[in-house]
C-alpha positions as CSV (number, residue, x, y, z in Angstrom):
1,X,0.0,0.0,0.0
2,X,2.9,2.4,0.8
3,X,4.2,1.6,-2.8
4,X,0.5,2.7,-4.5
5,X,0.3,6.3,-2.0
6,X,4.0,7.0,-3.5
7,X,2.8,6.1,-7.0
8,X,-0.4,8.4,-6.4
9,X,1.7,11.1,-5.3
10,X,4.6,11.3,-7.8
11,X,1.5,10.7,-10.6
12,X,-0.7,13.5,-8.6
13,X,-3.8,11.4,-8.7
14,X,-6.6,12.4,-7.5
15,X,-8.3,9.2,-6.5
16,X,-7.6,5.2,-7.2
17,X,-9.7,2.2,-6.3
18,X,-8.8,-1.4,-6.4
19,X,-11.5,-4.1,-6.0
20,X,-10.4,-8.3,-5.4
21,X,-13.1,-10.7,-5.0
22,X,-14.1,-9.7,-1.3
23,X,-12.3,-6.5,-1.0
24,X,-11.8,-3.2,-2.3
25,X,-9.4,0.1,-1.3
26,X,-10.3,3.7,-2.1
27,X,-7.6,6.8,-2.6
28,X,-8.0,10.1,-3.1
29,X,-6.0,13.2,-2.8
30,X,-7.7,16.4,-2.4
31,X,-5.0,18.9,-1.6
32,X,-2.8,20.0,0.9
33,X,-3.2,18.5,4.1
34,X,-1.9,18.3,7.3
35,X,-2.0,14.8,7.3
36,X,-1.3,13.8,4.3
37,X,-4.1,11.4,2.0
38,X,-6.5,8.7,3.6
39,X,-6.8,5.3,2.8
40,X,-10.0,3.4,3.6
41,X,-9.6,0.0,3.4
42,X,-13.2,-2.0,3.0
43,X,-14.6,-5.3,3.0
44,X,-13.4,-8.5,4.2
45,X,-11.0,-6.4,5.9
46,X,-11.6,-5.0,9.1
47,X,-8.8,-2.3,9.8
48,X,-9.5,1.1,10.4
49,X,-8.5,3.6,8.1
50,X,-5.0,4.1,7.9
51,X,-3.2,7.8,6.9
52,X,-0.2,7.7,4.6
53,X,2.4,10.5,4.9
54,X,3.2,12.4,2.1
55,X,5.8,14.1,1.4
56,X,5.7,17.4,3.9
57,X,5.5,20.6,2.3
58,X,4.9,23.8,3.3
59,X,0.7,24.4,3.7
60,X,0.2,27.6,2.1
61,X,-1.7,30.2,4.3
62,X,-5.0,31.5,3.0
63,X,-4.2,35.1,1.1
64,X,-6.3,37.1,3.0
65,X,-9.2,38.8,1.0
66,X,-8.6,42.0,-0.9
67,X,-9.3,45.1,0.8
68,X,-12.9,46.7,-0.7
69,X,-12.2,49.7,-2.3
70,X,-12.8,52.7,-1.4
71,X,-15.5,54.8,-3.0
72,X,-18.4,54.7,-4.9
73,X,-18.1,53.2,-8.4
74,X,-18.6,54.1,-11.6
75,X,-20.2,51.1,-13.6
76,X,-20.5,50.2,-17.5
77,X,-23.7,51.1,-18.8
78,X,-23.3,49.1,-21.9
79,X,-21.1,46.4,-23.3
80,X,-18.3,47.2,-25.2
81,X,-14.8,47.9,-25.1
82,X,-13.1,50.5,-23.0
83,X,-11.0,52.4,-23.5
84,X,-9.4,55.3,-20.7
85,X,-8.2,57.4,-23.4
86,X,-9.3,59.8,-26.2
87,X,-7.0,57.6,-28.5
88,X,-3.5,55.5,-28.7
89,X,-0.7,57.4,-27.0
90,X,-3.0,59.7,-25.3
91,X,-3.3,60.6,-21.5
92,X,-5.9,58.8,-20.2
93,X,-9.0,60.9,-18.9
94,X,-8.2,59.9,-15.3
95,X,-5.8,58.8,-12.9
96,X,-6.0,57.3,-9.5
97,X,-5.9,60.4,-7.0
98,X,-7.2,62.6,-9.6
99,X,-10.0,65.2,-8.4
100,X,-13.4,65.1,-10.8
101,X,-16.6,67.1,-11.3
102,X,-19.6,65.2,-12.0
103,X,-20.4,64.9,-15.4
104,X,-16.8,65.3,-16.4
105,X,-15.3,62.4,-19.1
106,X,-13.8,59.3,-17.5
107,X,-13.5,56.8,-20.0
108,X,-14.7,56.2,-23.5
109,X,-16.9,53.1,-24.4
110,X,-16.8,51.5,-28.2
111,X,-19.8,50.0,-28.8
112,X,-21.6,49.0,-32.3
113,X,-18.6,51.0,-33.8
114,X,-19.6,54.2,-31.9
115,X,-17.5,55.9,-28.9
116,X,-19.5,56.6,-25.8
117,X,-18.7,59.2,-23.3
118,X,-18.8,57.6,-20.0
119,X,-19.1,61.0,-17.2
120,X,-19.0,60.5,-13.2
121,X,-21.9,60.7,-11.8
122,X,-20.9,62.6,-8.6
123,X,-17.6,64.7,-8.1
124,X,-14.3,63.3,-5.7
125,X,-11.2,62.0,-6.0
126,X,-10.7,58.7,-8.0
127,X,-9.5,56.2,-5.5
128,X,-9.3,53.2,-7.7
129,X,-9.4,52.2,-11.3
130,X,-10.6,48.5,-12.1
131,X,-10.7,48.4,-16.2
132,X,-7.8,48.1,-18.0
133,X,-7.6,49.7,-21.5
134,X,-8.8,47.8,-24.5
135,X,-11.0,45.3,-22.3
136,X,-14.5,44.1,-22.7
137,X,-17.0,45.5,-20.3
138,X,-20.6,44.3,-19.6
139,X,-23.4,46.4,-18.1
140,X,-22.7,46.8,-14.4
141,X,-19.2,46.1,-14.5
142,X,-17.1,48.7,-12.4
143,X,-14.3,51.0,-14.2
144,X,-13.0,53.3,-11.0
145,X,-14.0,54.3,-7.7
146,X,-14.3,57.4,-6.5
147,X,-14.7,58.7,-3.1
């Protein structure tokens, strides 16, 4: 059994069964753990289950969750592609830490072959920018924070 938890591991399966007459054993590997995988033994024999060590590696610490931003958003109100500049080479309407009116230009939205104006809808200071130049936004999506 030792031999088939080594093969399992160097393979990186996920799980293995082998059935005899009046037996059968079940692997699986679902990660990380402490302890290594389990192996339940069934059937005519009557062993508990038995843990197999694994090679120890480090257990990677949950990345803790990224902090909200800050803000109120400013959404997509169409699909299409954005675009944080009047054109290729340009200074983008906004940058992080910039001060805006409401109703001033943030971004431009190609949709249908036609560039939309996308405005703030409330004045402050952008605190974040989500969308990336060139990508595809859907209604709803965020493009910056301000706050």
């Amino acid at each position: 059994m030792t031999e088939l938890a080594r093969l399992m591991d160097e393979f990186g399966l996920v799980e293995a069964r082998l059935e005899g007459d009046d037996w059968s054993i079940e692997f699986s590997k679902l990660g990380p753990q402490p302890e290594g995988p389990v192996v339940v033994a069934s059937g005519a024999m009557s062993a508990s289950p038995l843990t197999v060590a694994s090679p120890s590696a480090p257990i990677p610490k949950p990345a803790a969750p990224p902090a909200a931003p800050q803000g109120t958003p400013i959404s997509s109100p169409m699909p299409g592609i954005y675009y944080s500049a009047p054109g290729p080479g340009q200074d983008p309407f906004v940058k992080v830490g910039d001060t805006v009116q409401a109703g001033q230009v943030i971004g431009l939205i190609e949709a249908m072959k036609v560039y939309n104006e996308i405005t703030a809808t409330l004045s402050g200071t952008v605190t974040k920018i989500v969308a990336e130049n060139g990508s595809v936004l859907n209604p709803g999506d965020p493009i910056l924070f301000i706050g």
